[in-house]
C-alpha positions, 0 to 999 in steps of 0.5 A, a space after each residue: 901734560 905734566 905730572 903737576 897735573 895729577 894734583 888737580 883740584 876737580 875745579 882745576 880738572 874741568 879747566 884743563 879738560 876745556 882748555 885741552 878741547 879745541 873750541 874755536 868758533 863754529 867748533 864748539 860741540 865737543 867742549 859744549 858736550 864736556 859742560 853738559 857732562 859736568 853739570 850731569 855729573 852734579 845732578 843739575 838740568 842741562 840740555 844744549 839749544 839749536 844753535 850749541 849753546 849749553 843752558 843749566 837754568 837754576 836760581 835765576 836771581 843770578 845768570 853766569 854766563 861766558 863763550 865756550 869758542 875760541 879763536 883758533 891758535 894751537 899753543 901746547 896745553 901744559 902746567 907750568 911750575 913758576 916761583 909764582 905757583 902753577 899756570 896753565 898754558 894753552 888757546 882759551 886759558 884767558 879768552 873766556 875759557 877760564 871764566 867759562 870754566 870757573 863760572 860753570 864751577 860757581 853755578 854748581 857751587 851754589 845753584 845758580 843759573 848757567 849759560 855757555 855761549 857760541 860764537 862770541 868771537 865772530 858775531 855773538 851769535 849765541 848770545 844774540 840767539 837767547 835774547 831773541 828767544 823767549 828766556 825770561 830776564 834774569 835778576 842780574 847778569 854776569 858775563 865772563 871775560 878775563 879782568 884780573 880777579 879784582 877786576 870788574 868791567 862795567 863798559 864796554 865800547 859798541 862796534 859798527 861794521 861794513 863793506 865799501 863797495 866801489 867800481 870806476 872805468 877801467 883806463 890807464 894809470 897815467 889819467 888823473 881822475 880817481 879810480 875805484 881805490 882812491 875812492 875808497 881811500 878817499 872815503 876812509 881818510 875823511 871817516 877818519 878825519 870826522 872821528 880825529 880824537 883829542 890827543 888826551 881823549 881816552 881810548 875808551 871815550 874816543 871813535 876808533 876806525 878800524 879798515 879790516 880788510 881790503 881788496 882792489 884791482 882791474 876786474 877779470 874783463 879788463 874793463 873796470 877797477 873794483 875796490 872792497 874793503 871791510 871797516 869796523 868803527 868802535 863807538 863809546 857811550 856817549 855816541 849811538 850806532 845810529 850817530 856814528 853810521 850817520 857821520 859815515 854815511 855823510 862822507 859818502 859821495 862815491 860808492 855804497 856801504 852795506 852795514 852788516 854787524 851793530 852792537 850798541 855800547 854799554 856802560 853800567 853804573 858801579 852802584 848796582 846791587 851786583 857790582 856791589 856784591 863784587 867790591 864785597 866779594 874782592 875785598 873779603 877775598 883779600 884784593 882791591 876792587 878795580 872798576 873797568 871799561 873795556 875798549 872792545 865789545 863783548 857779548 855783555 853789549 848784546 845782553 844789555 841791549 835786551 835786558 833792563 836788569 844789572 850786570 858786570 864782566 869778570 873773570 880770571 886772567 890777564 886780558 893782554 893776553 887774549 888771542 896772544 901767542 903766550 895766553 897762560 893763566 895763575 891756576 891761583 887766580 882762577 881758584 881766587 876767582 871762583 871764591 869771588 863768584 861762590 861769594 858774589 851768588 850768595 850775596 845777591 842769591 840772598 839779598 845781601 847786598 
């Protein structure tokens, strides 16, 4: 670390320590224990659930909630002095752990509730834990994920996930029927073909079909060829899950399809009392509000699923560098970003909006 680092606010000081505590998924605890610490030290409940997430319940007129995991990458952690102030570098910096660190900050600042989650960036399992648990509804949520501190996400697409099975005879290559690759081939060519969007459609609007992996070849016996592959589909608002897989499913004349993994997609209105407190905040703060619609998914699609009250993504950081080689964060832009959520919380604590 650099000696910059000895100039850190307390604020500054809970990010570094996150950012400087691997945490990819299934490897939360000991920055899990870092939050507890925290909100122990500023004399606030906090108690961790089964499954590792970190619970700081308070006024619930307002829940702050962001993923404590990581995907793994090993990026030194450091602060960079730049002609545009101080960043910090390091896995997580953007891809939530500066939301989740400045979020943790805002709770504290102005006794809201908290929620540090699991496992986001494999299956949400964290987030699905608590609304399947009996945790009350909050007033309103805010989930955190990198937008630019004048950045608010209302959207996000939905995903549908799963695995393509096929097996065929096993024969020479020079036979021209199909083998079991061809089929799945076959049968993804035509998923794609169902979904073949409008070249000025945008992204956000549009189905994307996505082969994640694939596995193929003459099975161990010799008498058969075997093909796998894992697909994902992202699905916009105005498909659901169902819509989607019933498309898929009907391109299937070969093989079977196990759907694992389905997350609907989420769209909220920029009237809500919440959003409305951010367009405030941001303006008052000095930035001009961005409204956002995110072409992935996020654990704000889970808790809209479960819960009928308003909510939003925020969070410091630039979202081109989730998962990149280069993800570093403006310590400015965290600090603007945790002024924005004091603000936001009072707001909605007192009924100003």
């Amino acid at each position: 670390m650099s000696e910059a680092a000895t100039e850190l606010t307390n604020a500054q000081e809970l990010l570094v320590d996150l950012v400087a505590t691997p945490s990819p998924s299934g490897e939360e605890g000991e920055a899990a224990q870092l939050l507890v610490d925290f909100f122990e030290a500023n004399d606030r409940e906090v108690w961790i659930d089964e499954v590792g997430n970190v619970h700081a319940p308070a006024d619930d007129a307002v829940l702050l909630t962001s993923h404590i995991d990581t995907v793994p990458g090993d990026i030194p952690v450091e602060i960079r002095e730049t002609d545009g102030g101080r960043e910090l570098w390091g896995r997580g910096s953007v891809d939530a752990t500066g939301s989740l660190a400045a979020m943790a900050v805002a709770a504290v600042a102005t006794g809201t509730s908290f929620l540090g989650v699991v496992g986001e960036e494999v299956d949400s399992r964290g987030a699905r834990h608590v609304v399947e648990s009996d945790r009350a509804e909050p007033g309103a949520v805010v989930n955190g994920e990198p937008s630019g501190w004048t950045g608010i996400t209302l959207g996000y697409r939905g995903l549908l996930a799963g695995t393509y099975v096929a097996t065929s005879e096993s024969g020479h290559t020079s036979r021209p029927e199909n083998n079991a690759i061809q089929d799945a081939m076959d049968w993804w060519a035509s998923v794609e073909r169902e979904f073949d969007p409008d070249e000025y459609l945008p992204v956000f609007e549009r189905v994307t079909c996505k082969p994640v992996e694939f596995e193929g070849g003459t099975s161990v016996d010799g008498l058969s060829v075997e093909a796998t592959m894992e697909v994902q589909l992202r699905v916009p608002p105005e498909y659901t899950v169902d819509d989607v897989r019933e498309v898929a499913d009907g391109q299937l004349d070969i093989g079977t399809v196990h759907w694992y993994d389905r997350v609907p997609p989420v769209m909220e209105s920029p009237r809500t009392p919440v959003a409305r407190a951010f367009r405030a905040a941001i303006r008052d703060a000095g930035g001009d509000p961005r409204l956002l619609r995110k072409t992935g998914t996020a654990d704000m699609n889970v808790f809209a699923s479960a819960w009928d009250c308003p909510m939003v993504t925020y969070g410091p950081g630039d979202s081109d560098l989730d998962h990149a080689p280069d993800e570093h964060l403006p310590l400015s832009e965290y600090d603007r970003a945790i002024d924005v959520l004091i603000d936001v919380c009072e707001r909605l604590t007192e009924g100003d909006v």
